[in-house]
C-alpha beads as a LAMMPS data file, in Angstrom:
LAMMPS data file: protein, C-alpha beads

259 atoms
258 bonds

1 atom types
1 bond types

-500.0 500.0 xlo xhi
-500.0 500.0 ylo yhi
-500.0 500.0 zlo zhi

Masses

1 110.0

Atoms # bond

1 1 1 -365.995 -461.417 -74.080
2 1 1 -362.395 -461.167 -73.623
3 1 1 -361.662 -459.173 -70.320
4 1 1 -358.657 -456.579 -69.894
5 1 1 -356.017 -456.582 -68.136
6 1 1 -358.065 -454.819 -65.283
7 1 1 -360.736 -457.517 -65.773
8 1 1 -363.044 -455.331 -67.506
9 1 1 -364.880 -457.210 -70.144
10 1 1 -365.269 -455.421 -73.647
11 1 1 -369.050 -454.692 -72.638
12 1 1 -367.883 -452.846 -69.853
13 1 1 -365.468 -450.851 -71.743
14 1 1 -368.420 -449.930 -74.233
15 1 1 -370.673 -448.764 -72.138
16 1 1 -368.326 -446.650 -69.914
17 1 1 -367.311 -445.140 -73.722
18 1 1 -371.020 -444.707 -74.505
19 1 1 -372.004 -443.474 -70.956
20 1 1 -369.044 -440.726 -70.832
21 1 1 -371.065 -438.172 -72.493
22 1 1 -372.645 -435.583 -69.912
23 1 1 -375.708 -434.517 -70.184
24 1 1 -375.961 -431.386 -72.541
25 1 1 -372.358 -432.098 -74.593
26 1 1 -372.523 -433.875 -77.554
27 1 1 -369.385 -433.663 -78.374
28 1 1 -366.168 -435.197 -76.595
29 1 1 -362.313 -435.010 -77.841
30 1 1 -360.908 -437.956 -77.688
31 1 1 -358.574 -437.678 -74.657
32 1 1 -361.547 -436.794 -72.621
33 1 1 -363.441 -439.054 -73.854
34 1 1 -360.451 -441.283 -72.732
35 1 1 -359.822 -439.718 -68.972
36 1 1 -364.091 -439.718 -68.937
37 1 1 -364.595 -443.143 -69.353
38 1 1 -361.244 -444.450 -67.291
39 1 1 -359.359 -446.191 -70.306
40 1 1 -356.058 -445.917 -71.935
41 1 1 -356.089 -443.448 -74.718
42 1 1 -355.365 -446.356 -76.886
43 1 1 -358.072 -448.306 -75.735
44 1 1 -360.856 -445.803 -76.197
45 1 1 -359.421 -444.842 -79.944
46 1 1 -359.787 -448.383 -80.696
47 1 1 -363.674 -448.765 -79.319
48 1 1 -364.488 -445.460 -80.487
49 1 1 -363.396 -446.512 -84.354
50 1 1 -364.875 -450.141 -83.890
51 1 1 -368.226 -448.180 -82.811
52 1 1 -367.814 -445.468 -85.312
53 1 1 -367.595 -447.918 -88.135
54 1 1 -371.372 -449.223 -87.019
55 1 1 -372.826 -446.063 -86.901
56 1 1 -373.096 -445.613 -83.052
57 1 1 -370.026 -442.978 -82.670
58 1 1 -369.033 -440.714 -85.236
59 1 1 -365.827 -439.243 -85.447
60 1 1 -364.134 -436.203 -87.272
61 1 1 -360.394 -435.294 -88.705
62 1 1 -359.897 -433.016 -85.756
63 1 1 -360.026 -435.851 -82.760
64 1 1 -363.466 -435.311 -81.733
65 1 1 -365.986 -437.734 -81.021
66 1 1 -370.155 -437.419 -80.870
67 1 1 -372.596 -439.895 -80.544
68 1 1 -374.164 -441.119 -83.706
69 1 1 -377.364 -441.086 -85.165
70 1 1 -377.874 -444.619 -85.440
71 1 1 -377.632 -444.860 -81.623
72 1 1 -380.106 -441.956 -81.257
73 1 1 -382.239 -444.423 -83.884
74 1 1 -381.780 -447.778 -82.038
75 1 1 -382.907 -446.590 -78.614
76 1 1 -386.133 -444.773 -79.716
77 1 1 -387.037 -447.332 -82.259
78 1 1 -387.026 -449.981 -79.507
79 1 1 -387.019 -447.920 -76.558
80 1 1 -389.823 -449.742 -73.463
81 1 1 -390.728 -445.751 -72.682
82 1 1 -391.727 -445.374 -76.312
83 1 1 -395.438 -446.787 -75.854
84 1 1 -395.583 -444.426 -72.477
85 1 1 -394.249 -441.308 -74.238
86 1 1 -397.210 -441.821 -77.050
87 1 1 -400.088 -442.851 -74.798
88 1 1 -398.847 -439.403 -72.458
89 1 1 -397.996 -436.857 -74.899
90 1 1 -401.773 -436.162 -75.449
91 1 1 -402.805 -435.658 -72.032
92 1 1 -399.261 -433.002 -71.676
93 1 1 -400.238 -431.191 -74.527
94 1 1 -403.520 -430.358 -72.854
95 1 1 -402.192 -429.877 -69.582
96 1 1 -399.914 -427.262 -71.138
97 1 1 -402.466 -425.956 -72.987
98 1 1 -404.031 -424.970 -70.121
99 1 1 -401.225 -423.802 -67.725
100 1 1 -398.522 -422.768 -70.258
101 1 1 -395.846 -423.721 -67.393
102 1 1 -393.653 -427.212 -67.750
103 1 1 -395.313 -430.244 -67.891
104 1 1 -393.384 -433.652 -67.362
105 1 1 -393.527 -437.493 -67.968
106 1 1 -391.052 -438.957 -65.027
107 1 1 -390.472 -442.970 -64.465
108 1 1 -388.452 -444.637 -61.297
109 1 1 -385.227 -445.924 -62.157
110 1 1 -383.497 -447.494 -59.544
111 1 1 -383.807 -444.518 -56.635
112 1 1 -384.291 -441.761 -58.931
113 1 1 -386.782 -440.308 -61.568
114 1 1 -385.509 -440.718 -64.906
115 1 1 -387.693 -437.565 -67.354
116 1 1 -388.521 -439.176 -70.198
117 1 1 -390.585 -436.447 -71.689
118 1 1 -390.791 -432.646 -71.124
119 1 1 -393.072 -429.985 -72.360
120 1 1 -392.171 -426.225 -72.411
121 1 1 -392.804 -422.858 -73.661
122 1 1 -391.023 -419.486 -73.802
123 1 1 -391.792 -417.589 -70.355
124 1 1 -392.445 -420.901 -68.165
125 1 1 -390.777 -420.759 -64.959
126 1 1 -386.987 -422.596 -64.472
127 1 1 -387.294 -426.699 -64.985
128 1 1 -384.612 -428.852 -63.602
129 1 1 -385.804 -431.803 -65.475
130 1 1 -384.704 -432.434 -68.616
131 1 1 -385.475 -435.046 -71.094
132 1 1 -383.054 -437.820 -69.846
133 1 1 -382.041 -436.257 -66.773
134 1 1 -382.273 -437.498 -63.642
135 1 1 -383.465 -435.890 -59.966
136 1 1 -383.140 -437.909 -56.829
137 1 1 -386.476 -439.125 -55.330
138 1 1 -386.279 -437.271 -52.367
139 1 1 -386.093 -433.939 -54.331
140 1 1 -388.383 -434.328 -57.079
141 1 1 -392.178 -434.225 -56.494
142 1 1 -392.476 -436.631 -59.694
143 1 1 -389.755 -438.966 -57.687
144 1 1 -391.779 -438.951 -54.520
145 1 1 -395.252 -439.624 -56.109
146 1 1 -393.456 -442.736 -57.871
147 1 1 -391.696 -444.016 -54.970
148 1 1 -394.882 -443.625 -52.512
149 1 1 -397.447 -446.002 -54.778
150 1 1 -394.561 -449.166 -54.553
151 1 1 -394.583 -452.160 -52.958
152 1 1 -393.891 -451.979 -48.958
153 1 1 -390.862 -454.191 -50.050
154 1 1 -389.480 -451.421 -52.265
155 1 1 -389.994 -448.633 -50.192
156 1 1 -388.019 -450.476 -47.248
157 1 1 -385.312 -451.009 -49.399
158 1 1 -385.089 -447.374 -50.541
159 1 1 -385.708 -446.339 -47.475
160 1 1 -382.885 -448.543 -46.249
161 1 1 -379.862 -446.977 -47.746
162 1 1 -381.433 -443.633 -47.611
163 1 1 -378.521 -440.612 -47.141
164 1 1 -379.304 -437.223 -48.204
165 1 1 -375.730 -435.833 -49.620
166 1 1 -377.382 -432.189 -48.391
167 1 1 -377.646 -433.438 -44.829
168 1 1 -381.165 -431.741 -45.000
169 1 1 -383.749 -434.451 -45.488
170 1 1 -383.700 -437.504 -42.919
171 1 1 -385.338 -440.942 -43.171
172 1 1 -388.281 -439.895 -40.977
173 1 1 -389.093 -436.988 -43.236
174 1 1 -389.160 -438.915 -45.902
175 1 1 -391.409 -441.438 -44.784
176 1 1 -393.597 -438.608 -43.705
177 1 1 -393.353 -437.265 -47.245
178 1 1 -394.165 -440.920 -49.231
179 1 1 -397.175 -441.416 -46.457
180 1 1 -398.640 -437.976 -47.483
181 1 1 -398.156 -438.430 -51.077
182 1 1 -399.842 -441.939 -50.958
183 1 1 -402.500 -440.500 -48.600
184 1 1 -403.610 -437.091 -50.802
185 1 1 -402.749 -438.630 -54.088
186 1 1 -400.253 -436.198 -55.505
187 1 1 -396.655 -435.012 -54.271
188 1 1 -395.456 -431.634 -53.667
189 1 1 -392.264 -429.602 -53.090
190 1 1 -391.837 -426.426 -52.764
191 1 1 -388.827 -424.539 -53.332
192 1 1 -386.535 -427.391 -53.395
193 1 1 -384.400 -426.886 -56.528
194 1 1 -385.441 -423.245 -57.470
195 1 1 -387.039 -421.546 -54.751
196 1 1 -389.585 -419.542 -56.551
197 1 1 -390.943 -422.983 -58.244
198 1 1 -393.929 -425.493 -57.164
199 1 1 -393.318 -429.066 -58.281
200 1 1 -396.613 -431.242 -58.142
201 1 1 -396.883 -434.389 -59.716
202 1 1 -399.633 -437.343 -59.752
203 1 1 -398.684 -440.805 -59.786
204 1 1 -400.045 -443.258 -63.333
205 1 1 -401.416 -446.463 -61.764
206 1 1 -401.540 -449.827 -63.282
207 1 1 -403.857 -452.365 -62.375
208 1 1 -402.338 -452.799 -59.554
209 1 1 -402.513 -449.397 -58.324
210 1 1 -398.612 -449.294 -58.461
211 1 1 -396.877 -446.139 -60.002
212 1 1 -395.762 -446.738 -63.799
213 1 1 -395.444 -443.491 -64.080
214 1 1 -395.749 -439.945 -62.920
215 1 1 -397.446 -436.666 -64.778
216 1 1 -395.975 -433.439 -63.147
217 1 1 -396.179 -429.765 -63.336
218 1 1 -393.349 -426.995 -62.574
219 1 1 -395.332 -423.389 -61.632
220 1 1 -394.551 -420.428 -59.640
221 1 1 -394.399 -420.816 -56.491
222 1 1 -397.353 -417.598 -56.220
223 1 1 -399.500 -419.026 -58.661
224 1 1 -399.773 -422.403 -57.180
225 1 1 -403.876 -423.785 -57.437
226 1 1 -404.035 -426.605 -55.847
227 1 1 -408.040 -427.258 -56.141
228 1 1 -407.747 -426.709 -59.600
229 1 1 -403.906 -428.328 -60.451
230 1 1 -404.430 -431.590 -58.776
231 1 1 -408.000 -432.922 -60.379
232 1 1 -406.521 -432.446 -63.525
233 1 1 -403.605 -433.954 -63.389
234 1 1 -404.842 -437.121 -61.543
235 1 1 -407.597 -436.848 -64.593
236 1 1 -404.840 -436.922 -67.269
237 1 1 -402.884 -439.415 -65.511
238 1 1 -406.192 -441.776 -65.545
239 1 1 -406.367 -441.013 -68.808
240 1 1 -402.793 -442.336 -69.238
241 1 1 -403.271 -445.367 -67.742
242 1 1 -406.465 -446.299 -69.794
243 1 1 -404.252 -445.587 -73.267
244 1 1 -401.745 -447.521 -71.844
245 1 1 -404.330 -450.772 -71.157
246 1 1 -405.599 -450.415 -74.275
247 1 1 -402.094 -450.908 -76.175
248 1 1 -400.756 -454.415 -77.119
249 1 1 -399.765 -456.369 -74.128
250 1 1 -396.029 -456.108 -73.269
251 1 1 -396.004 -452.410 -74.564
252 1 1 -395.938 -450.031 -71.582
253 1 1 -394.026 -449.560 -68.795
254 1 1 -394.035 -451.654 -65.656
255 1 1 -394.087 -450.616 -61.894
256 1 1 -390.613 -451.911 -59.775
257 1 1 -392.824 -454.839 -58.773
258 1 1 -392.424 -456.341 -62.105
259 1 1 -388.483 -455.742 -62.606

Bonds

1 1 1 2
2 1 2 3
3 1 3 4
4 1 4 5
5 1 5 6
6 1 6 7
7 1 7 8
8 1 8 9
9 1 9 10
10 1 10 11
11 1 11 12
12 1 12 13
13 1 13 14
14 1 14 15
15 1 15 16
16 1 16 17
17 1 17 18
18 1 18 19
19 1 19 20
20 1 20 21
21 1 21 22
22 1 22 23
23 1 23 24
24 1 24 25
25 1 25 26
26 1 26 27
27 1 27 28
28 1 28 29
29 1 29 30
30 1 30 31
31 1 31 32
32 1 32 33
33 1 33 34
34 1 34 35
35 1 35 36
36 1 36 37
37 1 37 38
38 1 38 39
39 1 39 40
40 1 40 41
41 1 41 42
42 1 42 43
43 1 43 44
44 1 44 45
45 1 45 46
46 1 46 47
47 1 47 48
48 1 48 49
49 1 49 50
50 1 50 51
51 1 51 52
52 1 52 53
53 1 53 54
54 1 54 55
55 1 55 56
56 1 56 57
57 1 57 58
58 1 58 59
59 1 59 60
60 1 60 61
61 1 61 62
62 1 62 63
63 1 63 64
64 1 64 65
65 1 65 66
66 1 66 67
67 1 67 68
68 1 68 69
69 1 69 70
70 1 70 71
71 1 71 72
72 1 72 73
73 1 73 74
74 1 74 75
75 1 75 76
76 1 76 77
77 1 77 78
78 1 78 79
79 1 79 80
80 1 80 81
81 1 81 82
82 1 82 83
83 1 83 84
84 1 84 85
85 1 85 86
86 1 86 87
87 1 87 88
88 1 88 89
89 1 89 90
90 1 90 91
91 1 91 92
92 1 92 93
93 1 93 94
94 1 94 95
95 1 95 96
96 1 96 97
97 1 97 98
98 1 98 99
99 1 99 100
100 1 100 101
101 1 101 102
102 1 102 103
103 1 103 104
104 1 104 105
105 1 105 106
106 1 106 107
107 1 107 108
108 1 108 109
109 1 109 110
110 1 110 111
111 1 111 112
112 1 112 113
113 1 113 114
114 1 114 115
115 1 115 116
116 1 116 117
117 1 117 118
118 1 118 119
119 1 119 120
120 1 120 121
121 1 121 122
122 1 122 123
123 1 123 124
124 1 124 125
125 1 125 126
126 1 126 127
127 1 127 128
128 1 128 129
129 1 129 130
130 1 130 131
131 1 131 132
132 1 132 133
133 1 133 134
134 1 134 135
135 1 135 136
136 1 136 137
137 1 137 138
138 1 138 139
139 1 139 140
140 1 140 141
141 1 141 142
142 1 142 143
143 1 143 144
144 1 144 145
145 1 145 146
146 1 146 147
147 1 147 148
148 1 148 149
149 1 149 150
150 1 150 151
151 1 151 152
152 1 152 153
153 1 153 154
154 1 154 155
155 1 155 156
156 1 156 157
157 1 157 158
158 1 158 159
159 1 159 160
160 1 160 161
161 1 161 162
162 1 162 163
163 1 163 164
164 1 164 165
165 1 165 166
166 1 166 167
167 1 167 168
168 1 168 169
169 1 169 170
170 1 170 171
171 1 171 172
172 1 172 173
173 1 173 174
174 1 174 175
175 1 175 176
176 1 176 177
177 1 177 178
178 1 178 179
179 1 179 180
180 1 180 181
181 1 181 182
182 1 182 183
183 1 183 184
184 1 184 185
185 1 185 186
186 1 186 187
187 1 187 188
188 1 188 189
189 1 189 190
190 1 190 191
191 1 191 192
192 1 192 193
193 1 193 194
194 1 194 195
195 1 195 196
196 1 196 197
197 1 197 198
198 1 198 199
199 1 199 200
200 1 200 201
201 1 201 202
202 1 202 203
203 1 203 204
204 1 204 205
205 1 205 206
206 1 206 207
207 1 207 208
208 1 208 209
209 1 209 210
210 1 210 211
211 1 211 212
212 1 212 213
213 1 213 214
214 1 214 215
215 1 215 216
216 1 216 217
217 1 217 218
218 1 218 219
219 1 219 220
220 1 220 221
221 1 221 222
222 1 222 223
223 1 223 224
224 1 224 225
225 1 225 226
226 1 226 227
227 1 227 228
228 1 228 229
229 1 229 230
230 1 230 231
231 1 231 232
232 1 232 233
233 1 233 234
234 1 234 235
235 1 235 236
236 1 236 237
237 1 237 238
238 1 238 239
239 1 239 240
240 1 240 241
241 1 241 242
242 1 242 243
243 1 243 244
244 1 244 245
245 1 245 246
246 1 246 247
247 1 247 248
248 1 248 249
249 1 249 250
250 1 250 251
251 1 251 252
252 1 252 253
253 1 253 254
254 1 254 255
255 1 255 256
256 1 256 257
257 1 257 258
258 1 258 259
């Protein structure tokens, strides 16, 4: 790929056009767009009509720019979460069912938990994860049940360049909070985010008993059960795993061991 003056290659120019969109806005004018993904205003119109004409931008007579359906198709067609999201959504439906609060499907990307499914009804309490969205490990209770079922190896590294922007959690607490989440078998925060909300997720184990996944509920902080909350998630999450097993090899999602 031919690089830019800057020595950005057209690939990196792409993806910073792609990537520009916030979460929640669909729609960009141009010249943010532009200022959004650091290029010339020249540059971007020119990737933004070269992407538009395949179906992965789509533009309109007034300068604004969305991303396009074939995109949307593309990534859920072939997307590795796809098999997760199927063998899951059975399991949240019943969990809902039964709490009518948030329930959510959370994998570890990088040093965060990336939501790649949410359930919700009218009346459930405030949920910070959104489909997409990301929370920080060290703040999510779906984040910390991931990171505490990974390899030693993982954790140190993590742990390594650990800095909490808040000034609030430090390295030992954290530790303290992956050790109890491996040792009970669940994770739970309290009043992180929203401070009348209880976040309490279960980790999904592969063979290996590494995290692939984690199943998580957002309650009231007043109505928080744990005797009856946990069993059932960690059932659901079992039941997770076993759909997952049972699809085609190559098909679910993989711990950080195997990236």
């Amino acid at each position: 790929m031919a690089n830019s003056d800057s020595g950005d290659s057209v690939v990196d120019r792409v993806v910073r056009v792609i990537a520009a969109f916030p979460e929640g806005v669909s729609v960009l004018q141009l010249s943010e767009l532009a200022a959004r993904a650091q290029l010339p205003l020249t540059t971007a119109h020119r990737l933004v009509r070269q992407l538009a004409a395949h179906g992965l931008l789509e533009t309109t007579p007034g300068g604004s720019v969305r991303l396009g359906l074939r995109l949307w198709e593309i990534v859920n067609r072939n997307s590795p979460t796809l098999a997760l999201r199927q063998a899951a959504m059975p399991f949240m439906e019943d969990i809902q069912h039964v709490l009518n609060q948030n329930v959510n499907l959370a994998v570890l990307d990088g040093w965060e938990a990336l939501f790649i499914e949410r359930l919700s009804r009218r009346g459930s309490v405030a949920n910070r994860a959104q489909i997409a969205g990301r929370l920080a490990v060290h703040i999510s209770s779906a984040g910390l049940a991931l990171m505490s079922y990974q390899l030693p190896s993982v954790q140190a590294e993590y742990l390594g360049q650990f800095k909490d922007p808040a000034g609030k959690v430090t390295e030992e607490n954290l530790r303290a909070l992956l050790a109890e989440a491996n040792h009970l078998g669940y994770a739970q925060l309290a009043g992180v985010i929203d401070p009348d909300t209880w976040g309490i997720a279960v980790p999904v184990l592969d063979g290996k008993k590494r995290a692939v996944a984690a199943l998580g509920v957002v309650v009231p902080l007043k109505e928080v059960r744990l005797q009856a909350l946990v069993p059932a998630l960690q059932t659901a999450a079992r039941g997770i795993a076993r759909r997952l097993g049972e699809m085609e090899p190559g098909t679910g999602f993989r711990s950080m061991e195997s990236v």
